[in-house]
C-alpha positions in Angstrom: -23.7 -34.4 10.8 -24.8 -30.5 11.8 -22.8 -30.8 14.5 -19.4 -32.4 12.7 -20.1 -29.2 10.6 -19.9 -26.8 12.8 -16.8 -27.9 14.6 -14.9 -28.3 11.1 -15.9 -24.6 10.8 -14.9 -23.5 14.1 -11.4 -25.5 13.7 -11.0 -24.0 10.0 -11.9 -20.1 11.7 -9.6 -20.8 15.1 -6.8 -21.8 12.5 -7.1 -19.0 10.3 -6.9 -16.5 12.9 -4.1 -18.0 14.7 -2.2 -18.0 11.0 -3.4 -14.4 10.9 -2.2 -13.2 14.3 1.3 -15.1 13.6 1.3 -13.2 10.5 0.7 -9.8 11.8 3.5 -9.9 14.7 6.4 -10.5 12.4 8.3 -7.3 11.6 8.5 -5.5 8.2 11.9 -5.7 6.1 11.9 -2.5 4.2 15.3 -1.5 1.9 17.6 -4.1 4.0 16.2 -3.1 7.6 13.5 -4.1 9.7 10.4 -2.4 10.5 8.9 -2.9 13.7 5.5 -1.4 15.5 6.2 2.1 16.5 4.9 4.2 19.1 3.5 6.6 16.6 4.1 5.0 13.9 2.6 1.9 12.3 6.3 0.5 11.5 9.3 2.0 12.2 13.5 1.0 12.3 16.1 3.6 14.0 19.6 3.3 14.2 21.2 3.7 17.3 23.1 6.4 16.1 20.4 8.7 15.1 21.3 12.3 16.4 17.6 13.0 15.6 17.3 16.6 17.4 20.7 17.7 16.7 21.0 16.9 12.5 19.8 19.4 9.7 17.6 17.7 7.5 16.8 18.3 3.7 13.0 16.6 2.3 13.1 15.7 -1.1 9.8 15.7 -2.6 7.6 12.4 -2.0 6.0 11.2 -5.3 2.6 10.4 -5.3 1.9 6.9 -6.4 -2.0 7.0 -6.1 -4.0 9.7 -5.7 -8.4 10.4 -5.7 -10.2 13.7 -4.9 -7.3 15.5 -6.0 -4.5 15.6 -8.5 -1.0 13.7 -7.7 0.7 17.3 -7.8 -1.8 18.8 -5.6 -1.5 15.7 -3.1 2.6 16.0 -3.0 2.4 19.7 -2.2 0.3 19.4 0.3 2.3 16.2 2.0 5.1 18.0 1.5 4.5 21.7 3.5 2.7 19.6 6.2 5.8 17.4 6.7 8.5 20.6 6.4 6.5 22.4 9.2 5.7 20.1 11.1 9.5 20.0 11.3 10.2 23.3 11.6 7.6 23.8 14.0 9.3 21.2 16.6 13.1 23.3 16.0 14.3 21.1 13.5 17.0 22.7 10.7 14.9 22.0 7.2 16.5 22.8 3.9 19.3 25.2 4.6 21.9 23.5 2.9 24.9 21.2 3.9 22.6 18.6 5.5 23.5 16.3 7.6 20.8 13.4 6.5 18.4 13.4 3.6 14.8 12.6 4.2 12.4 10.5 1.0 10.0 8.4 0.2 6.6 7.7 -1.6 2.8 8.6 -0.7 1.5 5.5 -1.5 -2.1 6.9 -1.2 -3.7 10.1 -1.0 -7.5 9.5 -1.1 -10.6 12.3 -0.4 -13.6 10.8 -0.2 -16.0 10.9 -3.5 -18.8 13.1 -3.5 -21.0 10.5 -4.1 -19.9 8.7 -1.0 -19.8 11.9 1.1 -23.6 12.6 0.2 -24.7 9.4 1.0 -22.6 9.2 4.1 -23.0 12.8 5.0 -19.5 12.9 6.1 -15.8 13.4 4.6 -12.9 11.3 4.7 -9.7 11.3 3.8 -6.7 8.9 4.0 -2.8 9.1 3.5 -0.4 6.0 3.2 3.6 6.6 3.5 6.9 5.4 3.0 9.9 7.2 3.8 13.4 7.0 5.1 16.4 9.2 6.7 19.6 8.2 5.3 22.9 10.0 5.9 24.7 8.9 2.7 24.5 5.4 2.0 23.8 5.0 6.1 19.4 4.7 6.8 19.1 6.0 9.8 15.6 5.5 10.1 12.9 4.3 8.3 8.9 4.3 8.5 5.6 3.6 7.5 2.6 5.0 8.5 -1.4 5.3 7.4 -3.6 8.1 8.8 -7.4 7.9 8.3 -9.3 11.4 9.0 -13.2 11.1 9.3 -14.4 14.0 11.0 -18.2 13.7 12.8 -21.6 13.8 10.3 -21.6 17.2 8.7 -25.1 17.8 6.5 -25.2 16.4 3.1 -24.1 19.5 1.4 -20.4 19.8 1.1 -19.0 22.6 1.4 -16.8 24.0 -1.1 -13.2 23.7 0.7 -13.7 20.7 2.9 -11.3 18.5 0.5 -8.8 20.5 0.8 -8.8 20.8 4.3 -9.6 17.1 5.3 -6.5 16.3 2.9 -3.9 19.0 4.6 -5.3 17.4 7.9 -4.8 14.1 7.5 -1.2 14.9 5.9 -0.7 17.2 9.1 -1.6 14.5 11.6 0.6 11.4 9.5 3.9 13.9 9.6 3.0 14.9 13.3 3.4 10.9 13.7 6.7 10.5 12.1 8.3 13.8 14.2 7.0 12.7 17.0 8.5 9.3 16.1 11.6 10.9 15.1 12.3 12.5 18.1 11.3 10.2 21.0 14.2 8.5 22.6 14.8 4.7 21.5 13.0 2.0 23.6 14.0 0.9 26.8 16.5 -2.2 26.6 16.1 -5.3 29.4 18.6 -4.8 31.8 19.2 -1.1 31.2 18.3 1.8 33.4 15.3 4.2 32.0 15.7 7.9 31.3 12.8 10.0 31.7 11.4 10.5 28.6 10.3 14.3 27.1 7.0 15.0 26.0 6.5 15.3 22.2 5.5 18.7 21.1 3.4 17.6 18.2 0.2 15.4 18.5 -0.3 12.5 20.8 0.5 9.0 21.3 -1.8 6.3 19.0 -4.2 4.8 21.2 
């Protein structure tokens, strides 16, 4: 009997992860387009008419649909000058009028760790959650999501007094470094097609 048990276990936990792993392949639909894994990215979809480099670009503010450790204002600010610099910083025309393409979307999360759990852990965290898009009138030209944890090494228990604001502008600075960096990288190789040498993102790195 022990041992019927334990195979109906093992067939009920080998079917459930297959199921899971079926699950977890199959692309995102998000506003009519698909989503699939990005480079940078968690999900992504690009048109293969997106002038990325060569487009100026205007970022409406993001709403904030959830936020902890700091207010929903404070966490669209801050989401908001990371993703405009980031931006900037890699030559791209921000908010100077007559735009070519229109970038939104939603913080779905914008979390800094409770003080309670950072004095029992002895270390921050904090964690952003996206949405957002690039449409050129009614025309998406691409589309993301994307979810950045940032837990820095064990600091002592004693936190010090601007470490939630600067975990929360660097976990918004690392989650808009993803989507540039996403933004800008030529699309993916097609079968049959000859590659072009790809150009080194100036922002951040590739996920591991």
């Amino acid at each position: 009997m022990a041992s019927i048990r334990v195979l109906r276990f093992f067939l009920l936990g080998w079917g459930l992860a297959a199921l899971c792993a079926c699950t977890a392949a199959r692309p995102v639909r998000s506003e009519g387009e698909w989503l699939e894994p990005g480079r940078y990215v968690q999900q992504v979809y690009r048109s293969p008419d997106l002038p990325a480099a060569t487009m100026g670009y205007t970022v409406e503010p993001l709403p904030v649909a959830f936020a902890q450790g700091l207010s929903t204002q404070e966490a669209a600010t801050i989401f908001q000058e990371e993703l405009v610099r980031a931006l900037q910083a890699n030559g791209l025309r921000v908010n100077r009028g007559s735009p070519d393409a229109v970038l939104s979307g939603q913080v779905e999360r914008f979390t800094v760790a409770s003080p309670v759990w950072r004095f029992l852990s002895g270390r921050g965290q904090a964690q952003v959650q996206v949405r957002g898009e690039i449409r050129r009138g009614q025309e998406v030209l691409f589309a993301f999501q994307d979810h950045v944890t940032v837990n820095p090494a064990v600091n002592p228990r004693h936190q010090p007094p601007l470490e939630p604001n600067l975990l929360a502008r660097q976990a918004a600075r690392r989650l808009a470094m993803h989507v540039v960096n996403e933004l800008l990288l030529p699309p993916r190789q097609e079968e049959g097609k000859v590659a072009l040498p790809e150009s080194q993102p100036a922002a951040g790195r590739s996920k591991e």
